[in-house]
N, C-alpha and C positions, 0 to 999 in steps of 0.2 A: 514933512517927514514921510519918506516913502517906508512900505512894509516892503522888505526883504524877502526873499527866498531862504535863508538863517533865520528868519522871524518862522517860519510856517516849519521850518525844517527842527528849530529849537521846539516850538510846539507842539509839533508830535511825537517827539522822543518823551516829553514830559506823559503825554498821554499814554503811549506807549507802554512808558516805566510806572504809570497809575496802576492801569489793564495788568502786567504783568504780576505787579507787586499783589493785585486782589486774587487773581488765581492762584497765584500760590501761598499766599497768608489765610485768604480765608477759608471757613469750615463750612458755608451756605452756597447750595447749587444755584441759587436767583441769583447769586450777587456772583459765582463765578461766570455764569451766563453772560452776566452787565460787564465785566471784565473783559470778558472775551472780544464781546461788542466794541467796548472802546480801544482795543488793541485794532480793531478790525477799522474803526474807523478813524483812529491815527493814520496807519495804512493811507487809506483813502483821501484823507487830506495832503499827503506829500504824494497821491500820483496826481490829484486837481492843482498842488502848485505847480508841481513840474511840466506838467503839459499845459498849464498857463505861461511859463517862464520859456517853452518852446517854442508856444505858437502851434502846438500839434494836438488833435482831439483823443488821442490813445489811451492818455490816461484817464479821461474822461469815461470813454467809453469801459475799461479796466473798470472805475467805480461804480458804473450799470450791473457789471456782474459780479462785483463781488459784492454790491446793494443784494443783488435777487441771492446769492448763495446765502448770506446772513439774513436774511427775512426767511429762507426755508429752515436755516439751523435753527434759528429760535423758533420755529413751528415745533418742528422735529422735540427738540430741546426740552420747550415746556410740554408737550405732553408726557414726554418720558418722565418727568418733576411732578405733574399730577400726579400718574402711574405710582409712582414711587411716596407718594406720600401719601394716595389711598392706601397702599398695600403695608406701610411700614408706621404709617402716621408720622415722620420727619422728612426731614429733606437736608440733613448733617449728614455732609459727607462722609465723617468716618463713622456711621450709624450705618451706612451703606454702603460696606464694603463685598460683601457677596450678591451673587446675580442669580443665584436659585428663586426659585418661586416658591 
């Protein structure tokens, strides 16, 4: 049984709709973080099929940079989650709804 292009394409709509559903249910900035990520590398997985399914390196290349944009967002990310939870002691989103200092 060969794996499909519907196999990887079914796959990352589920992932997708994981990633999506955690941003917007949940109240914890880690876990919207992890959310994000998986939405990000859903992504990722249907440009590595499709530029498998072409025979062309583009998409490939595509998940080189959006690899390095997501490895700087979560830099960026969690220190802003440190920040915010030395200064407030939580990290619930709706505990953290003003940006005053």
């Amino acid at each position: 049984m060969e794996v499909t292009i519907e196999w990887y394409i079914a796959l990352s709509t589920i992932l997708f709709t994981l990633g999506a559903l955690g941003v917007l249910l949940r109240r914890n900035a880690i876990v919207i973080f992890m959310s994000i990520e998986l939405m990000l590398n859903s992504a990722n997985l249907l440009l590595v099929a499709f530029a498998r399914q072409f025979g062309d390196l583009d998409g490939q290349v595509m998940v080189f940079f959006v690899m390095t944009v997501a490895a700087a967002e979560v830099a960026v990310g969690l220190a802003l989650i440190v920040a915010i939870f030395r200064s407030r002691r939580s990290i619930n989103i709706d505990e953290v709804n003003t940006l005053k200092g």
